[in-house]
N, C-alpha and C positions, 0 to 999 in steps of 0.2 A: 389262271385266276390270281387276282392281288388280293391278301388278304388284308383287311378291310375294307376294301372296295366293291369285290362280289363275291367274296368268300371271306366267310366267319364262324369262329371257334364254338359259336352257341346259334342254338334256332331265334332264339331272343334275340341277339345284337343282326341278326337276320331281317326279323320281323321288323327290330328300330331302324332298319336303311331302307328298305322297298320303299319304293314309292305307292302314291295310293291304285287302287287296282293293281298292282303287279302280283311276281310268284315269289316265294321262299321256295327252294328247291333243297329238298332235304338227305343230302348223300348219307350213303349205308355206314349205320355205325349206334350208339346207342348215348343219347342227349339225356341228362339230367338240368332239374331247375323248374323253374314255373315260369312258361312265355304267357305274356298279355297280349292280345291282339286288339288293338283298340282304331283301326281303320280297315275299311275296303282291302282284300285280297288274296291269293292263294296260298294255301300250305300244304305242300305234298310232297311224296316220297319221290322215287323215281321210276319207280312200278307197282303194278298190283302184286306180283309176286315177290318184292323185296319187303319180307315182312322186318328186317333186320335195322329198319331203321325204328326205333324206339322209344319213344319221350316215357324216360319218368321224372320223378321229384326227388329231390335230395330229402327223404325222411319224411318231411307232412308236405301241406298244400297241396295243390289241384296243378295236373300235368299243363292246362290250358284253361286260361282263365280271355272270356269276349266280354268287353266292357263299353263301355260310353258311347254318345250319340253319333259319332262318325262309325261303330263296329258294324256293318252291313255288306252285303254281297263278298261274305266271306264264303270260303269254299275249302275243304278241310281231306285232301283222300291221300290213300295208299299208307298212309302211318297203322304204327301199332304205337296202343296208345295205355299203357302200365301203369299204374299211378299208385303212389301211396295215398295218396287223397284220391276224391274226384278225378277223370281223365279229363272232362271239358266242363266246365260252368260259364253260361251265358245270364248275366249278369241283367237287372232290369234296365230297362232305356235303352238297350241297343236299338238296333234300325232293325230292315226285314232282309232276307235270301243270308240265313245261313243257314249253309248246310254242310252233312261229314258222311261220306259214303265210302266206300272200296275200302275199311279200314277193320283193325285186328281190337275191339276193346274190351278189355278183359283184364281181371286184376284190381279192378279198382273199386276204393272201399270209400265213402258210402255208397257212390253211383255212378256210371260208365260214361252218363251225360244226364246234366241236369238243367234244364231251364228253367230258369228265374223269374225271365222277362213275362207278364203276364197279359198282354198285347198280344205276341206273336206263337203261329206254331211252326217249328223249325222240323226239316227232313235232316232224318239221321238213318234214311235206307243202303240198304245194299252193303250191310257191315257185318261184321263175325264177331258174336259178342260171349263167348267162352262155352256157349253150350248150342246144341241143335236145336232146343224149343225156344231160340230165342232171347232175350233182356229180358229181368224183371219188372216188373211185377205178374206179368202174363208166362213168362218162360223161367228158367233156372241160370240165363246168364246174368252178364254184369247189369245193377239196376237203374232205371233210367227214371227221371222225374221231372214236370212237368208238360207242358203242352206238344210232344214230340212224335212226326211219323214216321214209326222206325220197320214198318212192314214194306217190300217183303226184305229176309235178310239171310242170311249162310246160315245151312245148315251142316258144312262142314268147314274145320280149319284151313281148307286147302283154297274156300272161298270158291269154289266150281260149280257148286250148288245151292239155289235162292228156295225157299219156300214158296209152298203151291197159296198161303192164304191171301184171304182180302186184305185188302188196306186196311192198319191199324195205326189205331192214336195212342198215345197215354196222355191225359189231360189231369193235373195234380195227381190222386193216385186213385186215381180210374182207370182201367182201361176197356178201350171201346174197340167195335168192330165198324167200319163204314164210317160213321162219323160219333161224336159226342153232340149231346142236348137235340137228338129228333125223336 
């Protein structure tokens, strides 16, 4: 690998060379800083059991911030995602198909993922969110807010085990079983 070419010292200067739809591939090690994704693409670790690769923040801000009108068919797994801020904030006017699954989120103060965008509902299934009963507002893990379905998801750190329940939403700070507004 050349480094600035396909290899780079930050997930950020990562995210600023892919091309649109491509991957950041995220080797094991533990990244501080606040990436923006603001187009089409993947962001992942290099396994579901390499929990060791880490995005947090240097002090405040949000580990991962999705912004503006090109942010769509983003795809977000096998991170663990620590945040002194927020882990992910998906900002209004994004596009639709984002989603963050196979991932460790936990630790982050206000909320583990928060949707902004008031248009779309984004899947954030099949994650380990610091407790067995799940994300807040409904469980005791990290809390999540806006229109997000985050069911089913780990009920343990090792990520081997999904919850038996139905489909859940959180929709502002509701949350629902099956859908919202029937």
């Amino acid at each position: 690998h050349t480094m600035g070419v396909d290899a780079f010292a930050s997930i950020h200067e990562g995210v600023d060379a892919v091309a649109v739809g491509g991957t950041v591939l995220v080797s094991t090690g533990q990244y501080f800083g606040n990436v923006v994704v603001n187009k089409a693409l993947s962001l992942h670790g290099l396994s579901k059991s390499d929990a060791a690769n880490t995005l947090h923040t240097t002090f405040s801000g949000d580990a991962v911030t999705i912004n503006g009108g090109n942010a769509e068919n983003i795809e977000i797994k096998w991170l663990k995602i620590d945040a002194a801020g927020s882990g992910v904030v998906i900002e209004n006017g994004v596009g639709d198909d984002i989603s963050i699954h196979e991932s460790f989120i936990t630790g982050n103060t206000p909320y583990g993922v928060w949707n902004k965008d008031t248009t779309h509902t984004f899947s954030v299934t099949n994650n380990w969110w610091g407790q067995s009963s799940g994300p807040a507002p409904s469980g005791m893990g990290d809390s999540i807010l806006g229109s997000l379905d985050y069911s089913p998801f780990y009920v343990d750190a090792a990520m081997t085990k999904l919850n038996n329940s139905i489909s859940a939403r959180v929709e502002g700070m509701n949350t629902c079983q099956e859908s919202c507004g029937t």
